[in-house]
N, C-alpha and C positions, 0 to 999 in steps of 0.2 A: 617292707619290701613290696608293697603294690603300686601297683602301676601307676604312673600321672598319666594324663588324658593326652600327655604330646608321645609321651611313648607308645601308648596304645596307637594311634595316628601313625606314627612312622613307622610300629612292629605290621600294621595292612598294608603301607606304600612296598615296604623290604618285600613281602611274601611274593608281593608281584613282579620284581624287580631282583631274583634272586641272582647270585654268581652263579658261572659253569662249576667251580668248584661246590657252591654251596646245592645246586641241583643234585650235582655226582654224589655226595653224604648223604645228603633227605634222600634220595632215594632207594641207599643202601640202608637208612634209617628205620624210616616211616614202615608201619603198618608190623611193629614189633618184629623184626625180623633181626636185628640184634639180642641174640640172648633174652626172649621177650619182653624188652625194657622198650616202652612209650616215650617219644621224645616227641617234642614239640617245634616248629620252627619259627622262627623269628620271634622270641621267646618278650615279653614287656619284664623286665626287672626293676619297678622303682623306676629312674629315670633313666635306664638302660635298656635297652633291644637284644640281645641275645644271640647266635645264630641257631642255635636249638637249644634243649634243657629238655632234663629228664627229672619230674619230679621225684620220682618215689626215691632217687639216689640225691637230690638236692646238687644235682650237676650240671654245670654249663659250657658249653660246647664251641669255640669261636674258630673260625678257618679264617686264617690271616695271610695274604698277599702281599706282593713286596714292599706296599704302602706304610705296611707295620713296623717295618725296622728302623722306617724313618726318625727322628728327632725327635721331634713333638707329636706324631702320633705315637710314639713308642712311650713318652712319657704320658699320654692320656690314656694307651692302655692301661697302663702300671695303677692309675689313681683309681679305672675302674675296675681291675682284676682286687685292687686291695679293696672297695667300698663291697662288691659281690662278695668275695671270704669273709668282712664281717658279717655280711648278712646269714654264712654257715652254709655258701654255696660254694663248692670244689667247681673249677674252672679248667680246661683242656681247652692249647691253643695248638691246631694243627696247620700247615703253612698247607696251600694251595694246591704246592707240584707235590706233592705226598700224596694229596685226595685225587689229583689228577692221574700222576703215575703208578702210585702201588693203595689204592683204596682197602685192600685187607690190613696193610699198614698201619692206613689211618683209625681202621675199626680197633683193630687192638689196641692202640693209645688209649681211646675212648672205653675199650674193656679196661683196661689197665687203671684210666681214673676211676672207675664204678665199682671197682675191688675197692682202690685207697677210700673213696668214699663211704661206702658200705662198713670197710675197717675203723674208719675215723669217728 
């Protein structure tokens, strides 16, 4: 699961280049103010980016836009949500207007995967 050198490259381009949605989570995130759980953002997985990750639960974090439902992005998530769970990383995709509209919402999802994680 470590990183290739193109991931590491585009996990610095993303951090600078964040969504409105993915700034509204990091910020509800960052500096342990979840449940004091450390998350990371724009996370290198192997030959994946992340949108955040929280090691000590092995959980990963994606905020997905209406781009996701699409076709063939919907089947490249699928191949990389299955390639992360082998690697024994729990995965939480939250859609956009949830972090936008109700972000306590969204944190609960995000508690709710860190229980099944922690349990699993």
């Amino acid at each position: 699961m470590l990183p290739t050198s193109r991931s590491i490259t585009v996990a610095r381009r993303l951090r600078k280049t964040m969504t409105r949605p993915e700034v509204a989570l990091w910020t509800a995130l960052r500096g342990k103010q979840l449940a004091g759980l450390k998350f990371r953002r724009q996370h290198p997985l192997g030959p994946y980016v992340v949108n955040f990750y929280c090691a000590q639960h092995r959980l990963a974090v994606e905020v997905d836009g209406a781009v996701h439902a699409a076709g063939s992005v919907s089947d490249r998530d699928a191949e990389r949500d299955q390639w992360i769970e082998r690697c024994g990383v729990g995965n939480v995709r939250i859609p956009n207007g949830l972090v936008l509209s109700d972000i306590a919402a969204a944190l609960e999802m995000i508690g709710k995967a860190v229980e099944k994680a922690s349990a699993g």
